[in-house]
Backbone atoms as SQL, in Angstrom:
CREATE TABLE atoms (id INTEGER PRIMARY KEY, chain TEXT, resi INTEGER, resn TEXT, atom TEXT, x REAL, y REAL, z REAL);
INSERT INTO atoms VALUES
  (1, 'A', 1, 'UNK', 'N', 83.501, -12.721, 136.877),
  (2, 'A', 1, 'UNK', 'CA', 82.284, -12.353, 136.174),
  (3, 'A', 1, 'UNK', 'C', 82.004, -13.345, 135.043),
  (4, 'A', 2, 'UNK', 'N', 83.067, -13.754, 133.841),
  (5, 'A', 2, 'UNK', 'CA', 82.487, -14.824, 133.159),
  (6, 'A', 2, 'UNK', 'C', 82.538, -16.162, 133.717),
  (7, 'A', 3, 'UNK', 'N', 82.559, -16.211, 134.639),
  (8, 'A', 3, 'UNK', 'CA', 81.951, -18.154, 135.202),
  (9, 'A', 3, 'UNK', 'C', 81.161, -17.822, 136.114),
  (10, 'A', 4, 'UNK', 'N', 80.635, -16.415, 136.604),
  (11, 'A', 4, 'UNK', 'CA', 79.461, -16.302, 136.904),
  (12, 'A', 4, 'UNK', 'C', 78.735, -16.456, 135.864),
  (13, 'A', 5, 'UNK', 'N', 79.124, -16.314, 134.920),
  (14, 'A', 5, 'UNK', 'CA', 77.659, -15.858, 133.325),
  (15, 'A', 5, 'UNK', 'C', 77.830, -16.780, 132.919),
  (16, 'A', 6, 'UNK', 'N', 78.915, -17.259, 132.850),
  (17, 'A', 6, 'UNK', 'CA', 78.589, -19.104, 132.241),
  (18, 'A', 6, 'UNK', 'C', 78.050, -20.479, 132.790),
  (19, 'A', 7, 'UNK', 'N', 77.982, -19.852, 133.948),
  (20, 'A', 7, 'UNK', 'CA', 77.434, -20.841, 135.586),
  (21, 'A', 7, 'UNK', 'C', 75.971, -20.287, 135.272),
  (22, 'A', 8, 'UNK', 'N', 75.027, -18.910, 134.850),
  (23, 'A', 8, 'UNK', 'CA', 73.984, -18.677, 134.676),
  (24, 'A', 8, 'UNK', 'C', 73.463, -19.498, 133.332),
  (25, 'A', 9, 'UNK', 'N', 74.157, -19.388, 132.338),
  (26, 'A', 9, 'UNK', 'CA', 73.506, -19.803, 130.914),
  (27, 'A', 9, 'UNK', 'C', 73.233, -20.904, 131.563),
  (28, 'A', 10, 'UNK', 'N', 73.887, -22.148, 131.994),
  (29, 'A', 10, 'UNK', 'CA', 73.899, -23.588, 132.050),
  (30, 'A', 10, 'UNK', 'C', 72.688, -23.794, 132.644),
  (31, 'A', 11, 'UNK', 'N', 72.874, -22.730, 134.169),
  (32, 'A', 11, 'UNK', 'CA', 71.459, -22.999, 135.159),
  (33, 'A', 11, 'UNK', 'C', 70.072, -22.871, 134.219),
  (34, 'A', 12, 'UNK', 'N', 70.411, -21.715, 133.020),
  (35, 'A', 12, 'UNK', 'CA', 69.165, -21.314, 132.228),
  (36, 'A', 12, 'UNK', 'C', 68.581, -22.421, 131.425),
  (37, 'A', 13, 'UNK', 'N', 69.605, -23.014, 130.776),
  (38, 'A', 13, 'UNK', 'CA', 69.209, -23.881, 130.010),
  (39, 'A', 13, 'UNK', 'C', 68.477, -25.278, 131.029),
  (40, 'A', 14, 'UNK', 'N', 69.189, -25.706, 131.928),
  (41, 'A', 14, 'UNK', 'CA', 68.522, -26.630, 132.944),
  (42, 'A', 14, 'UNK', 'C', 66.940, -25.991, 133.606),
  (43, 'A', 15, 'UNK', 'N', 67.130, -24.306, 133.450),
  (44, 'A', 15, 'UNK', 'CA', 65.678, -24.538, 134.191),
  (45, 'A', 15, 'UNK', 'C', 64.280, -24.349, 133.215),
  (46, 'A', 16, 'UNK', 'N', 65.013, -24.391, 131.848),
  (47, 'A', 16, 'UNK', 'CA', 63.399, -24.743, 131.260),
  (48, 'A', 16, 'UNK', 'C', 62.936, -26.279, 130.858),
  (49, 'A', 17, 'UNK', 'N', 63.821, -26.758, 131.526),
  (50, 'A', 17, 'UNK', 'CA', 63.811, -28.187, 131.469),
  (51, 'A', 17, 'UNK', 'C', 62.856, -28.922, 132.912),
  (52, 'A', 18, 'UNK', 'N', 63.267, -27.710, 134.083),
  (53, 'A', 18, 'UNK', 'CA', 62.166, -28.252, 135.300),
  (54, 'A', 18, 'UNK', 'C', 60.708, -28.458, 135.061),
  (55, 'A', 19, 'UNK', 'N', 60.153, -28.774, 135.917),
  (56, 'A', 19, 'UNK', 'CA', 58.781, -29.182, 136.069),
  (57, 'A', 19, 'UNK', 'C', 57.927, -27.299, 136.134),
  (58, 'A', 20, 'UNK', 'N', 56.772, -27.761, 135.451),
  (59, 'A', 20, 'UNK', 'CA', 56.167, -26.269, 135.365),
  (60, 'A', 20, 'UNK', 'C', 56.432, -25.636, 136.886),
  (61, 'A', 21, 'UNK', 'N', 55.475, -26.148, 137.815),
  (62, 'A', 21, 'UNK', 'CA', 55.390, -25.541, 139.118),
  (63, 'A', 21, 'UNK', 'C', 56.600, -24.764, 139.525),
  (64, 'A', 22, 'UNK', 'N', 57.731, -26.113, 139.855),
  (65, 'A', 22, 'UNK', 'CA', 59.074, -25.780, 140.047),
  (66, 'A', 22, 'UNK', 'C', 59.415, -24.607, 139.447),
  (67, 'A', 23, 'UNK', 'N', 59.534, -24.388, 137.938),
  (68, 'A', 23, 'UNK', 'CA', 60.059, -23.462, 137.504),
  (69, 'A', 23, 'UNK', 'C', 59.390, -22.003, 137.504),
  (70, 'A', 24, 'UNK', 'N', 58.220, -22.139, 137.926),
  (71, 'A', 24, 'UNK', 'CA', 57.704, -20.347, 138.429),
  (72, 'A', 24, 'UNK', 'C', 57.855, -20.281, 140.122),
  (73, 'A', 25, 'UNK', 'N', 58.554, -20.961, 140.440),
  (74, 'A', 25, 'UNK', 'CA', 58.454, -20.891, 142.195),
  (75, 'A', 25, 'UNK', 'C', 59.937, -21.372, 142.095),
  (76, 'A', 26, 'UNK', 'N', 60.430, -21.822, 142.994),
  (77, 'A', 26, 'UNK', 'CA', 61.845, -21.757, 143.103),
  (78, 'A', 26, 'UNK', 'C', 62.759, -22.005, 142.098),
  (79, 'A', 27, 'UNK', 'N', 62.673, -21.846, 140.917),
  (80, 'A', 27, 'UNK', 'CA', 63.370, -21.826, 139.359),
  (81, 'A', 27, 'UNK', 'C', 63.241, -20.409, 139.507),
  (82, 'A', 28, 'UNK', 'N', 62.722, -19.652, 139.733),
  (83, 'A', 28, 'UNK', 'CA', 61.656, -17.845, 139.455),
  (84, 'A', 28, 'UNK', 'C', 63.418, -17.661, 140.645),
  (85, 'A', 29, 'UNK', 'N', 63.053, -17.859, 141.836),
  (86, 'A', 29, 'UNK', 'CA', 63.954, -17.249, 142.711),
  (87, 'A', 29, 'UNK', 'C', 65.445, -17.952, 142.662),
  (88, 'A', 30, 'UNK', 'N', 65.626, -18.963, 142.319),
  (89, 'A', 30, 'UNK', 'CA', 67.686, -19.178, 141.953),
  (90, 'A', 30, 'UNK', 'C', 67.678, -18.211, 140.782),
  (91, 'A', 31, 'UNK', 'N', 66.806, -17.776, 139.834),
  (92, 'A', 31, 'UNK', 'CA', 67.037, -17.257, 138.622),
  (93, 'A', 31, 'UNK', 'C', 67.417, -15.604, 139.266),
  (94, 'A', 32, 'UNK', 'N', 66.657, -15.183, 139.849),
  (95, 'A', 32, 'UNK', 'CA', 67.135, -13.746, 140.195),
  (96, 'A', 32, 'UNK', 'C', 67.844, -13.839, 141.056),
  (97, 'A', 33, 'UNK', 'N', 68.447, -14.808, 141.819),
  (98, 'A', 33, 'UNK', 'CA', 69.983, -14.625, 142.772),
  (99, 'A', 33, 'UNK', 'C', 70.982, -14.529, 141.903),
  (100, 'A', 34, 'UNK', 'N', 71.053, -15.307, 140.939),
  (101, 'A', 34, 'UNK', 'CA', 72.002, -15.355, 139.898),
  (102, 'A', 34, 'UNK', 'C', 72.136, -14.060, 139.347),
  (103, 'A', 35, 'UNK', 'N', 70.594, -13.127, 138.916),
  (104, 'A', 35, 'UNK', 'CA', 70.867, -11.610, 138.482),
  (105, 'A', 35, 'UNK', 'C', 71.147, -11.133, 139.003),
  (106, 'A', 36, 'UNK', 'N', 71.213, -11.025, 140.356),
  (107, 'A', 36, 'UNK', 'CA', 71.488, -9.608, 141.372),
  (108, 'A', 36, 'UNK', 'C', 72.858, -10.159, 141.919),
  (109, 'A', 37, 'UNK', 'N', 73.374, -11.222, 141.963),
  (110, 'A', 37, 'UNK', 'CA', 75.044, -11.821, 142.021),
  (111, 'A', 37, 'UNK', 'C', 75.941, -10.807, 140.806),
  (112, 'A', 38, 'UNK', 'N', 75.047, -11.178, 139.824),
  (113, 'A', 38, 'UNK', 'CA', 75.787, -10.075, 138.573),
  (114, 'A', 38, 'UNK', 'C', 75.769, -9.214, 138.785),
  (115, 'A', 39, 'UNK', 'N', 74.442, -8.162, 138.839),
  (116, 'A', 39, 'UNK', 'CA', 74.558, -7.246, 139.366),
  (117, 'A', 39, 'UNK', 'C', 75.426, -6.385, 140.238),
  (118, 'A', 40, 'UNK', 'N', 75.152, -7.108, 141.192),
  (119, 'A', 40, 'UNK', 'CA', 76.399, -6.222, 142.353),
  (120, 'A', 40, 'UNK', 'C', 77.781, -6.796, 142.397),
  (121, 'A', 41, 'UNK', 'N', 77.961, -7.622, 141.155),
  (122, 'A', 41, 'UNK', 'CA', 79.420, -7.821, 141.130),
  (123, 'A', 41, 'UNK', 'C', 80.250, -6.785, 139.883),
  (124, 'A', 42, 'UNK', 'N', 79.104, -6.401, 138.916),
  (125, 'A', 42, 'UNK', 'CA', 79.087, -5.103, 138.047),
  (126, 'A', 42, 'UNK', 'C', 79.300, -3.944, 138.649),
  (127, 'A', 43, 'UNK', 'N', 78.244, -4.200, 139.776),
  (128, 'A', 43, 'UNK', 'CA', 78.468, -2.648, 140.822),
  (129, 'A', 43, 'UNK', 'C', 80.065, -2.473, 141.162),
  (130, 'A', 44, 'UNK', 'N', 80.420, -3.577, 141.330),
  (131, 'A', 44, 'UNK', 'CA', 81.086, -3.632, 142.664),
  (132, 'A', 44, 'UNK', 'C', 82.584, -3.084, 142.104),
  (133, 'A', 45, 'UNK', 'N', 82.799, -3.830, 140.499),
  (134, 'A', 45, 'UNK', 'CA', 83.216, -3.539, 139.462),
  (135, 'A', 45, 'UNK', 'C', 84.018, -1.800, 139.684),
  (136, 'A', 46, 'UNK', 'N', 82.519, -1.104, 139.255),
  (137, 'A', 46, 'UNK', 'CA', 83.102, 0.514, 139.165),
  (138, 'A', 46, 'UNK', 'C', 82.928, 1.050, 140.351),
  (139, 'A', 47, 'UNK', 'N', 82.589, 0.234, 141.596),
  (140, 'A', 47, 'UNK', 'CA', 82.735, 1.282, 142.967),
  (141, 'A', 47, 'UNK', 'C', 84.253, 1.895, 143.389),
  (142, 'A', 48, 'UNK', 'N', 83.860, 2.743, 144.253),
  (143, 'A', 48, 'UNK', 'CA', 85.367, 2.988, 144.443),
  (144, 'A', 48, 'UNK', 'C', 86.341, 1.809, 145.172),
  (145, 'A', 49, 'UNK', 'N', 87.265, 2.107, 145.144),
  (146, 'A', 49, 'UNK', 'CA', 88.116, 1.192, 146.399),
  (147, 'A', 49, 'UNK', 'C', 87.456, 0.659, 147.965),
  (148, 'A', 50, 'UNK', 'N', 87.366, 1.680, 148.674),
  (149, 'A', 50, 'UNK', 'CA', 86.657, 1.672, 149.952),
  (150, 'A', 50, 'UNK', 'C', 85.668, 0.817, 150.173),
  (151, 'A', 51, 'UNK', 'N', 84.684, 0.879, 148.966),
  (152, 'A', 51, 'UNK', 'CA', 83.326, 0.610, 149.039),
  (153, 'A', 51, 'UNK', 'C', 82.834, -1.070, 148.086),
  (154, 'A', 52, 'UNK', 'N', 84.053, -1.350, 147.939),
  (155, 'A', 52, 'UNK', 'CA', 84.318, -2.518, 147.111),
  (156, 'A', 52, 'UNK', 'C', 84.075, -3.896, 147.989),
  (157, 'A', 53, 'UNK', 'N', 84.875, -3.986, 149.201),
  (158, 'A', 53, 'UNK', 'CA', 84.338, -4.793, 150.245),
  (159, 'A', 53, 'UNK', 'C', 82.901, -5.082, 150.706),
  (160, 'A', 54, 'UNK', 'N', 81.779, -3.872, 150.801),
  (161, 'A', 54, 'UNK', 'CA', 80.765, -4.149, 151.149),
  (162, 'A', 54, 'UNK', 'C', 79.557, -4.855, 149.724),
  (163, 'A', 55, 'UNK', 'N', 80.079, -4.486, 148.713),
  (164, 'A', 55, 'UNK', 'CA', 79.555, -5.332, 147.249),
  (165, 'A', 55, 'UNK', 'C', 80.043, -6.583, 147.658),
  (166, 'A', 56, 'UNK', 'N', 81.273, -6.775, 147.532),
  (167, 'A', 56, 'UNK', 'CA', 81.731, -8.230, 147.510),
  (168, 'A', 56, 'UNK', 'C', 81.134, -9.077, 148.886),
  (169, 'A', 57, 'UNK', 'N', 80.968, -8.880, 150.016),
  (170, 'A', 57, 'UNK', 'CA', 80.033, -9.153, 150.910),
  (171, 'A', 57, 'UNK', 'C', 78.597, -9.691, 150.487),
  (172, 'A', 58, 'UNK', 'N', 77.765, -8.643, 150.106),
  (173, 'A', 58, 'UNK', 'CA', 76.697, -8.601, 149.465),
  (174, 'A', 58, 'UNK', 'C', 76.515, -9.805, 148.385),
  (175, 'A', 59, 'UNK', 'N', 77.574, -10.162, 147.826),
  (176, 'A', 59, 'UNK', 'CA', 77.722, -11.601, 146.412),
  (177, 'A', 59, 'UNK', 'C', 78.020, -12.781, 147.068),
  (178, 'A', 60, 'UNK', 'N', 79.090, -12.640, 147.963),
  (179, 'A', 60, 'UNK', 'CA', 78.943, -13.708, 148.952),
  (180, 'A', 60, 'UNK', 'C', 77.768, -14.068, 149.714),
  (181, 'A', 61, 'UNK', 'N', 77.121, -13.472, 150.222),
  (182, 'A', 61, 'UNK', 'CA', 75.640, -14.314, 150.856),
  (183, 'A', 61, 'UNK', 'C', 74.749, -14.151, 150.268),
  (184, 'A', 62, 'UNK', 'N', 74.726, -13.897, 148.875),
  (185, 'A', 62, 'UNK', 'CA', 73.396, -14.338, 148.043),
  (186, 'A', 62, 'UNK', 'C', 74.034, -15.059, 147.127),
  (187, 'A', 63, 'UNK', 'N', 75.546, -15.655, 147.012),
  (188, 'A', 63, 'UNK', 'CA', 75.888, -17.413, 147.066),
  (189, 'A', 63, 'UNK', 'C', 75.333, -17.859, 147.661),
  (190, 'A', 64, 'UNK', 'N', 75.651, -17.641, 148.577),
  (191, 'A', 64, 'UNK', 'CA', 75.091, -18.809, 149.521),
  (192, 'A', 64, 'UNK', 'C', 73.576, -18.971, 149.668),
  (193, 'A', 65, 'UNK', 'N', 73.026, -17.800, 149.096),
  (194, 'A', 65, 'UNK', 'CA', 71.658, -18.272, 149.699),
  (195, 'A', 65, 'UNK', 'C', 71.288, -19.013, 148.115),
  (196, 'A', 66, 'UNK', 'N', 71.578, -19.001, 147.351),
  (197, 'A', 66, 'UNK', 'CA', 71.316, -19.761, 145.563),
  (198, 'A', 66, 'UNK', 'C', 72.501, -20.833, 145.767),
  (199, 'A', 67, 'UNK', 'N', 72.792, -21.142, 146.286),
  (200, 'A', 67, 'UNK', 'CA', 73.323, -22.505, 147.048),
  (201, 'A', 67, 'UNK', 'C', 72.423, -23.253, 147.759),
  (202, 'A', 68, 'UNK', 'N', 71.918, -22.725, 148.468),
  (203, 'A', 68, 'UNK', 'CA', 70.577, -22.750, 149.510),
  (204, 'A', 68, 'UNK', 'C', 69.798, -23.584, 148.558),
  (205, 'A', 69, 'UNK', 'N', 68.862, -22.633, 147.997),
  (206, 'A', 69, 'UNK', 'CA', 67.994, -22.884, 146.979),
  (207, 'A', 69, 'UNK', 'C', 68.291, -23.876, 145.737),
  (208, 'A', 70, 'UNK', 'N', 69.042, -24.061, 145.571),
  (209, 'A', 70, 'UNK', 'CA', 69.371, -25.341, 144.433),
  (210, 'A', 70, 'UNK', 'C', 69.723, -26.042, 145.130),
  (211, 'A', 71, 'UNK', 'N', 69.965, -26.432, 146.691),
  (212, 'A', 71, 'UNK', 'CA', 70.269, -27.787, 147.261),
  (213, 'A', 71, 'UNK', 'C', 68.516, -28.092, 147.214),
  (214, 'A', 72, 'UNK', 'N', 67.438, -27.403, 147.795),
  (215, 'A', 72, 'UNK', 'CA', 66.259, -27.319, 147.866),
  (216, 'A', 72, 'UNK', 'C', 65.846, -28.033, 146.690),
  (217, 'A', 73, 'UNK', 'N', 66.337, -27.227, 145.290),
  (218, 'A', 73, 'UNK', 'CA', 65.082, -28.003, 144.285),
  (219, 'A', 73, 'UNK', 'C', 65.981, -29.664, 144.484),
  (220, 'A', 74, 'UNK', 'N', 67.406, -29.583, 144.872),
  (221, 'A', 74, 'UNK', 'CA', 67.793, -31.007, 144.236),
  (222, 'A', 74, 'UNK', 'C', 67.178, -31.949, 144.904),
  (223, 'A', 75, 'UNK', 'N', 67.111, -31.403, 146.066),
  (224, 'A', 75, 'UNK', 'CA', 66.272, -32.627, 147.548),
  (225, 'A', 75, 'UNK', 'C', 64.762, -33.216, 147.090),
  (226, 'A', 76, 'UNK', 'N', 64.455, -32.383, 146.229),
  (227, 'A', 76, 'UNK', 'CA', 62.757, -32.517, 146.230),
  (228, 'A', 76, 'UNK', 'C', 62.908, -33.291, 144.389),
  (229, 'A', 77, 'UNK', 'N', 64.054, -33.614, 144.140),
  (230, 'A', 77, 'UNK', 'CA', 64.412, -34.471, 142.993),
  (231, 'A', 77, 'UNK', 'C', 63.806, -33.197, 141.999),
  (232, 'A', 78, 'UNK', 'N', 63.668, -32.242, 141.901),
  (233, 'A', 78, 'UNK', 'CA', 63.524, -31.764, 140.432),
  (234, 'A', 78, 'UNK', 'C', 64.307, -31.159, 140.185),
  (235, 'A', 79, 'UNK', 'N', 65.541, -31.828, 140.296),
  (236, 'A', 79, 'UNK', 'CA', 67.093, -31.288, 139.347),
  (237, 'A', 79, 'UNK', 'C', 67.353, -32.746, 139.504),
  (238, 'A', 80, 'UNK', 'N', 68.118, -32.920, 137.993),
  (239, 'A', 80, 'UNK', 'CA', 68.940, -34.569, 138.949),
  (240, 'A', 80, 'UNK', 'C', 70.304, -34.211, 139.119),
  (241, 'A', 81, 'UNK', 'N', 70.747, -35.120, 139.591),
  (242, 'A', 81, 'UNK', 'CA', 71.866, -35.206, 139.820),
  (243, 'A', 81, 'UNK', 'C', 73.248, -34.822, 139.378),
  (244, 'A', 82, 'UNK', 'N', 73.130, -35.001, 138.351),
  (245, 'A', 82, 'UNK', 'CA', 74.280, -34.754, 137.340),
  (246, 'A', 82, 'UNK', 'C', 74.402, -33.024, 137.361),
  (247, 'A', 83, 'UNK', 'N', 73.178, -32.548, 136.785),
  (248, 'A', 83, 'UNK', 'CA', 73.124, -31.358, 136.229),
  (249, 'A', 83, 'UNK', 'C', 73.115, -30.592, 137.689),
  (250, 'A', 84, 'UNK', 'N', 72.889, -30.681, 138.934),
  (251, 'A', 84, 'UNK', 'CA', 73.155, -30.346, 140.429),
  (252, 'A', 84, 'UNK', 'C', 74.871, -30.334, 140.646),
  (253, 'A', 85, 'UNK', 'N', 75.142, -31.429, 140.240),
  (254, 'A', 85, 'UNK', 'CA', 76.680, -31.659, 140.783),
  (255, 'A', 85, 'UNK', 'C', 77.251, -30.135, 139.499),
  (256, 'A', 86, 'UNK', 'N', 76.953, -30.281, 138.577),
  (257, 'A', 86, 'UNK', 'CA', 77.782, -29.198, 137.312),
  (258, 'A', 86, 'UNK', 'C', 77.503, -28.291, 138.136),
  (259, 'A', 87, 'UNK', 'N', 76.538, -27.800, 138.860),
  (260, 'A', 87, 'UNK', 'CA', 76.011, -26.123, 139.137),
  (261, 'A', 87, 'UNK', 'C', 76.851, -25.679, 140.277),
  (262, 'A', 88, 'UNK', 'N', 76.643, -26.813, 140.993),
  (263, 'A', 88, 'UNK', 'CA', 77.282, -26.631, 142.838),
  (264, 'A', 88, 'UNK', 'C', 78.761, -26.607, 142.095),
  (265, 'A', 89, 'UNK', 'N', 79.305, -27.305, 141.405),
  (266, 'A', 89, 'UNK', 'CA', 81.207, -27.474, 141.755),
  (267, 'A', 89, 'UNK', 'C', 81.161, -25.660, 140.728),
  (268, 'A', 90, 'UNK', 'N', 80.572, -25.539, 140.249),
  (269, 'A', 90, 'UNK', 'CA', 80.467, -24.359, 139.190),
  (270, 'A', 90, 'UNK', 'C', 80.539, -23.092, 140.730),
  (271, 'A', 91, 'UNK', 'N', 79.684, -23.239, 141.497),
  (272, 'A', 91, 'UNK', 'CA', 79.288, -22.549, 142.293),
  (273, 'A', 91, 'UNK', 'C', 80.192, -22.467, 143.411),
  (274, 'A', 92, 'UNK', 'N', 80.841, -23.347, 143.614),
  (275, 'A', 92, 'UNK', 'CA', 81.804, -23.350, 144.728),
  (276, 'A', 92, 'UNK', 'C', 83.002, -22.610, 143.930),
  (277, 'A', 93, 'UNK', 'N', 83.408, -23.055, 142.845),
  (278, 'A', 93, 'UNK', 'CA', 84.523, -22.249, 142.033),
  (279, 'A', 93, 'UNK', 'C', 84.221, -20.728, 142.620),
  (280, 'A', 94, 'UNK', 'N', 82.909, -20.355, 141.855),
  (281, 'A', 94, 'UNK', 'CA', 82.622, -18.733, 142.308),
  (282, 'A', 94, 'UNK', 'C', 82.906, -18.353, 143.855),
  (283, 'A', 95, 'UNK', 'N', 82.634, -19.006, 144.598),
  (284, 'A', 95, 'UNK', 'CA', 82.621, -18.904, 146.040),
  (285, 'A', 95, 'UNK', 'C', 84.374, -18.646, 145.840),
  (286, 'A', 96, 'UNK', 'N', 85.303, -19.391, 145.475),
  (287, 'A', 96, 'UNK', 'CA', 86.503, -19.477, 146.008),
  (288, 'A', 96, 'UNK', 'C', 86.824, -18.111, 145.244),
  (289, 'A', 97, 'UNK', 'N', 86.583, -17.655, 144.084),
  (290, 'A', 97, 'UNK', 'CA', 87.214, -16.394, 143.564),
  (291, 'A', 97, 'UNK', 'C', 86.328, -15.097, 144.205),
  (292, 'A', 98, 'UNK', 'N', 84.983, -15.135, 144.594),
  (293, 'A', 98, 'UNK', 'CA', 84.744, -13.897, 145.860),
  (294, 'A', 98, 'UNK', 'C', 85.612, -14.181, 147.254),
  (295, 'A', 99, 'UNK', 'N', 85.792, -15.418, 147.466),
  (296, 'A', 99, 'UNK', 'CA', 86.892, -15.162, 148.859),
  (297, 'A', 99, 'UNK', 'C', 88.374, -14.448, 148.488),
  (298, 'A', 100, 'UNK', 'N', 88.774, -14.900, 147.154),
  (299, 'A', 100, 'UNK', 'CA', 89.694, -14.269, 146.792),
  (300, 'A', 100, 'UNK', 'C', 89.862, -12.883, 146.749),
  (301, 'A', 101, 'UNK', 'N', 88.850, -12.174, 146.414),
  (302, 'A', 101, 'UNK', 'CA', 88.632, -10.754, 146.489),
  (303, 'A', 101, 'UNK', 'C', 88.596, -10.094, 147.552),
  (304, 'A', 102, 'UNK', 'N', 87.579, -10.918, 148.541),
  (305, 'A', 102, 'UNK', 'CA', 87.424, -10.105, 150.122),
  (306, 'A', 102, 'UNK', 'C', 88.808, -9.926, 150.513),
  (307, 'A', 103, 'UNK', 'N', 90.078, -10.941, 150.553),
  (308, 'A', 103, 'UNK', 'CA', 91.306, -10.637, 150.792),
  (309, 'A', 103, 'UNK', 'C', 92.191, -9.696, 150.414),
  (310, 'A', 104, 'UNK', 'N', 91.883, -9.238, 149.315),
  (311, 'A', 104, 'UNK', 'CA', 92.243, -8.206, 148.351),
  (312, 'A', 104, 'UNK', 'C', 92.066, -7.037, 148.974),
  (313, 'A', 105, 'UNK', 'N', 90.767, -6.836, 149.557),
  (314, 'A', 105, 'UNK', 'CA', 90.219, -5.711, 150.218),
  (315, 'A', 105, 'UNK', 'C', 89.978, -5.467, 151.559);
């Protein structure tokens, strides 16, 4: 949960830095994958045991899909480079500690 929230501030601060358009159109949607990643990793948090697997599921492919979407803005150059590479290795970290969990459960 905190290098999810610290992987969000960074993205935050980079996306008022995008181009207007960009940032009410696909800045608008990595921004709420990132909330609802929290979200149901909060959920997932106080669910019971049983029901813990299908949250952690749920965070895993809306990684991936805000993986998706920030390869998108990087292709179309309105992220550069640098600040792309911080998000993705940031993002793959997260990826490796939800795989860690699905095993758990």
């Amino acid at each position: 949960m905190q290098k999810l929230t610290e992987t969000y501030l960074l993205w935050h601060g980079f996306s008022l830095q995008l181009p207007r358009l960009v940032r009410y159109n696909l800045g608008i949607k990595i921004d709420n994958l990132f909330t609802e990643i929290l979200e149901i990793i909060l959920t997932a948090k106080y669910a019971a045991k049983e029901n813990k697997l299908s949250f952690i599921d749920k965070a895993a492919i809306k990684l991936d899909s805000l993986k998706f979407f920030l390869q998108i803005l990087w292709q179309t150059k309105s992220l550069e480079n640098k600040k792309y590479l911080q998000l993705s290795e940031a993002l793959n970290e997260i990826g490796k500690i939800i795989g860690g969990w699905k095993k758990l459960f």
